[in-house]
Backbone as CSV, one residue per row, in Angstrom:
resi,resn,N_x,N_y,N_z,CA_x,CA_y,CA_z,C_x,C_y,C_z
1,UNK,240.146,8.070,264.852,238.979,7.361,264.400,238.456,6.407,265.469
2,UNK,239.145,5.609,266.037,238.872,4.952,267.316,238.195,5.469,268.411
3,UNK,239.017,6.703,268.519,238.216,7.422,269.991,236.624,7.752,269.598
4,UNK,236.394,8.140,268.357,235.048,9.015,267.866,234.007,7.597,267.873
5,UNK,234.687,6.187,267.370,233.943,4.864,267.725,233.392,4.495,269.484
6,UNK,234.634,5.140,270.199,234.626,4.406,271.544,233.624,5.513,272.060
7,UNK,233.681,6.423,271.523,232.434,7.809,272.229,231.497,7.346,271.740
8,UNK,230.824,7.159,270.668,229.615,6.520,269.845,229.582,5.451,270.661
9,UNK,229.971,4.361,271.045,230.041,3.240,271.524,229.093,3.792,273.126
10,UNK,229.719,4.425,273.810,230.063,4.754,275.237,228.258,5.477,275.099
11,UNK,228.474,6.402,274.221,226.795,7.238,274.685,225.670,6.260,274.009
12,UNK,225.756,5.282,273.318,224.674,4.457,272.806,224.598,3.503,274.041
13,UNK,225.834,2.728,274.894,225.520,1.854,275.878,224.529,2.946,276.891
14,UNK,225.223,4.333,277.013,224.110,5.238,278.210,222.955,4.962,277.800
15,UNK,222.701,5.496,276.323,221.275,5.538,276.596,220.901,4.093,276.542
16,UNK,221.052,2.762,276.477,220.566,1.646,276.648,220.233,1.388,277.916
17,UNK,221.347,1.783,278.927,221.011,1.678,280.144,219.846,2.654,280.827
18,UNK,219.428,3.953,280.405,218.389,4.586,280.546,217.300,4.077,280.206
19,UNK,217.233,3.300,278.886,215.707,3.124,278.527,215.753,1.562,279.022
20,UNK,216.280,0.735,279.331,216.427,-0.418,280.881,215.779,0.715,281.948
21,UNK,216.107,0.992,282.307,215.877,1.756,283.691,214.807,2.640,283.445
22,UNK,213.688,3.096,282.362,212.716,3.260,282.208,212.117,2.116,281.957
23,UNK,212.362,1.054,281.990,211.415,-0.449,281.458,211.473,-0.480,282.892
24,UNK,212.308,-0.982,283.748,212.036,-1.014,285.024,211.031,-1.116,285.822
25,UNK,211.696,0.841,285.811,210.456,1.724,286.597,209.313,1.325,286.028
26,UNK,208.870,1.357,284.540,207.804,1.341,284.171,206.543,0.279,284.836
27,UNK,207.617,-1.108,284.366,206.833,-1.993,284.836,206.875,-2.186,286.559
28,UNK,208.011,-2.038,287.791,207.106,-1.789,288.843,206.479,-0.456,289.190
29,UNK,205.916,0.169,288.426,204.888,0.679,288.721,203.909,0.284,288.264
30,UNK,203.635,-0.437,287.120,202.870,-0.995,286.823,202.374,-2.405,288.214
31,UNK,203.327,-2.989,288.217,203.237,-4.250,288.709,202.754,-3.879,290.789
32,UNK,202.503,-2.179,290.883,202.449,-1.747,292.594,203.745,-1.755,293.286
33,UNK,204.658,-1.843,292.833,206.010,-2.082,293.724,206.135,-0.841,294.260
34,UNK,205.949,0.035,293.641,206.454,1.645,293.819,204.835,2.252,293.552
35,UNK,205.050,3.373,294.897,203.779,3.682,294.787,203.872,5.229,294.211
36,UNK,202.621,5.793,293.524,202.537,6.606,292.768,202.645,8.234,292.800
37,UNK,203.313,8.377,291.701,203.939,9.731,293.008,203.044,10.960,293.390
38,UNK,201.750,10.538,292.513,200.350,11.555,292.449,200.007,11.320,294.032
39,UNK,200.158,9.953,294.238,200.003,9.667,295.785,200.459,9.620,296.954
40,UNK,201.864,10.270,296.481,202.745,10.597,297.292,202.720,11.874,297.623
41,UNK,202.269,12.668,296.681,202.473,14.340,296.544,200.977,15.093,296.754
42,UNK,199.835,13.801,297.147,198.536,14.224,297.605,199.110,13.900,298.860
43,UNK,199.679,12.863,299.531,199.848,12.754,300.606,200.593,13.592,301.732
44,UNK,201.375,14.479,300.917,202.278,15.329,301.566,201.704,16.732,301.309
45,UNK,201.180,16.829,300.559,199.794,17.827,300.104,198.889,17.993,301.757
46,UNK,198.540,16.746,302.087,197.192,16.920,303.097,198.116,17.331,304.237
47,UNK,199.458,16.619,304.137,200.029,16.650,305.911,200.543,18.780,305.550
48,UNK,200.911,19.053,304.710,201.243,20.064,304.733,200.241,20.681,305.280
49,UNK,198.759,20.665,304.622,197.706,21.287,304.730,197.152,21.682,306.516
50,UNK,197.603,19.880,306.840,197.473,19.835,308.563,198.038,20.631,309.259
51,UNK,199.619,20.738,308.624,200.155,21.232,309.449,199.859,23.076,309.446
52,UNK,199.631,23.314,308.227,199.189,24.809,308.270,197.905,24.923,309.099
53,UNK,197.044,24.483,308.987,195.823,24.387,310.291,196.033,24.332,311.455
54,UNK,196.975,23.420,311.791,197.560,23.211,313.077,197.999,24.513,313.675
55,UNK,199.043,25.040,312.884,199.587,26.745,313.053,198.501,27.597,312.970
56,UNK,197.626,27.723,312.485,196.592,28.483,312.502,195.601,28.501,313.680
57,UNK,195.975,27.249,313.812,194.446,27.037,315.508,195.332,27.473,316.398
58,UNK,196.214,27.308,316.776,197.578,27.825,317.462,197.487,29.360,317.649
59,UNK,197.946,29.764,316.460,197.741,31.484,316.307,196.539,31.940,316.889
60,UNK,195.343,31.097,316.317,193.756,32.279,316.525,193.848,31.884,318.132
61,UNK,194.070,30.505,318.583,194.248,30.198,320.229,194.712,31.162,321.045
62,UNK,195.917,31.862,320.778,197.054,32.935,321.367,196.330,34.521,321.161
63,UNK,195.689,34.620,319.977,195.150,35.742,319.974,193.956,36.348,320.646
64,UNK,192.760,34.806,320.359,191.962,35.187,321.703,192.177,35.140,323.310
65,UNK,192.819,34.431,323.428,193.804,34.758,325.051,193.861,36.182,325.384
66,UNK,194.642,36.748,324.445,195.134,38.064,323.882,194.045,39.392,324.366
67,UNK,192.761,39.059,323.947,191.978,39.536,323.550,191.206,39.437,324.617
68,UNK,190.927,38.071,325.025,190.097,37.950,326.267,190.994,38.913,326.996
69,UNK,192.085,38.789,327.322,193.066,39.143,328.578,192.923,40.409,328.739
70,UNK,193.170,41.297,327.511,193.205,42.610,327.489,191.637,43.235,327.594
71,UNK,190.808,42.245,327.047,189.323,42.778,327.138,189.307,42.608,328.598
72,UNK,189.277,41.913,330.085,188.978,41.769,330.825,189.946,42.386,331.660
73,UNK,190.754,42.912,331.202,191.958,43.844,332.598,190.658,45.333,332.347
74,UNK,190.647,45.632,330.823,189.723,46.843,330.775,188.340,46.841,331.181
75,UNK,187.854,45.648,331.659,186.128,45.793,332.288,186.889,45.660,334.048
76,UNK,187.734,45.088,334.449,188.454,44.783,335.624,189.061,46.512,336.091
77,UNK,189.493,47.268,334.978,189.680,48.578,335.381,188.650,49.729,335.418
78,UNK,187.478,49.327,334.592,186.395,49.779,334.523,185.148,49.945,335.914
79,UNK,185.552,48.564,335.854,184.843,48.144,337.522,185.827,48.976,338.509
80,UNK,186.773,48.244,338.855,187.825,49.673,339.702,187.226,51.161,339.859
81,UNK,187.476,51.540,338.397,186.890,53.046,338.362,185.160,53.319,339.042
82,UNK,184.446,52.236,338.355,183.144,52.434,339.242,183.293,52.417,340.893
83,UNK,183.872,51.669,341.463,183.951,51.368,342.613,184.530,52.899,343.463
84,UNK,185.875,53.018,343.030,186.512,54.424,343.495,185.554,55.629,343.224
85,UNK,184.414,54.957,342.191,183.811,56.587,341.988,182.278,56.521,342.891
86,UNK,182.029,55.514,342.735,181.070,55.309,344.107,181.089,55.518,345.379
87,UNK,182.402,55.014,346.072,182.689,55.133,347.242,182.800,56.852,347.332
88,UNK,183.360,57.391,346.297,183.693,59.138,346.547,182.255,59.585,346.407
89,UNK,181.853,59.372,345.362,180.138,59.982,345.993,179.384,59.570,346.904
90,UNK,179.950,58.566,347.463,178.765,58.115,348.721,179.025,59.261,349.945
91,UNK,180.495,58.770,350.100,181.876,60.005,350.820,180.499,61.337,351.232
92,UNK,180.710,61.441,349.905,180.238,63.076,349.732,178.773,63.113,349.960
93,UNK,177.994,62.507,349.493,176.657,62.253,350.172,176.292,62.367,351.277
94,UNK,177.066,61.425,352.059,177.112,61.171,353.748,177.379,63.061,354.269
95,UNK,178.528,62.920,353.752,179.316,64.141,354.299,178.379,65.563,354.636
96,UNK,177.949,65.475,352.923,177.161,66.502,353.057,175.699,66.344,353.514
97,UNK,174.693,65.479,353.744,173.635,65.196,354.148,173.147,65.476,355.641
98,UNK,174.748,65.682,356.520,174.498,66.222,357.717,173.902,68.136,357.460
């Protein structure tokens, strides 16, 4: 009979100390002590947001590199090819014009 008192006893002091510790919290948040966690979780909201942008300007940065690079080896081999194909018809022009 004692023990079933000292358990009754034991979980009524818990929850006393819980709803203390919701008066607490309650009131510094009320009172600004603790700031709000809507404003905490917008705040980590935006930096997340940054940081995904950040990775993103990054990425599209690397890809047009990419793009330039490979676009300009192929006008750079293009030109090449004009050049080698000019010089061979000139070649042959000359050659044969005698």
């Amino acid at each position: 009979m004692q023990l079933f008192f000292d358990d009754a006893r034991a979980e009524e002091l818990e929850q006393l100390k819980q709803a203390n510790e919701l008066k607490r919290m309650k009131q510094e948040f009320e009172e600004g002590k603790v700031p709000s966690t809507a404003a905490e979780e917008l705040q980590h909201a935006k930096a997340a947001i940054a940081e995904e942008r950040q990775k993103l300007t990054e990425i599209g940065k690397v890809g047009l590199f990419l793009y330039n690079t490979v676009r300009n080896n192929k006008l750079l081999y293009l030109f090449h090819i004009y050049k080698v194909y000019s010089r061979r018809t000139e070649c042959f022009r000359v050659s044969h014009s005698r």
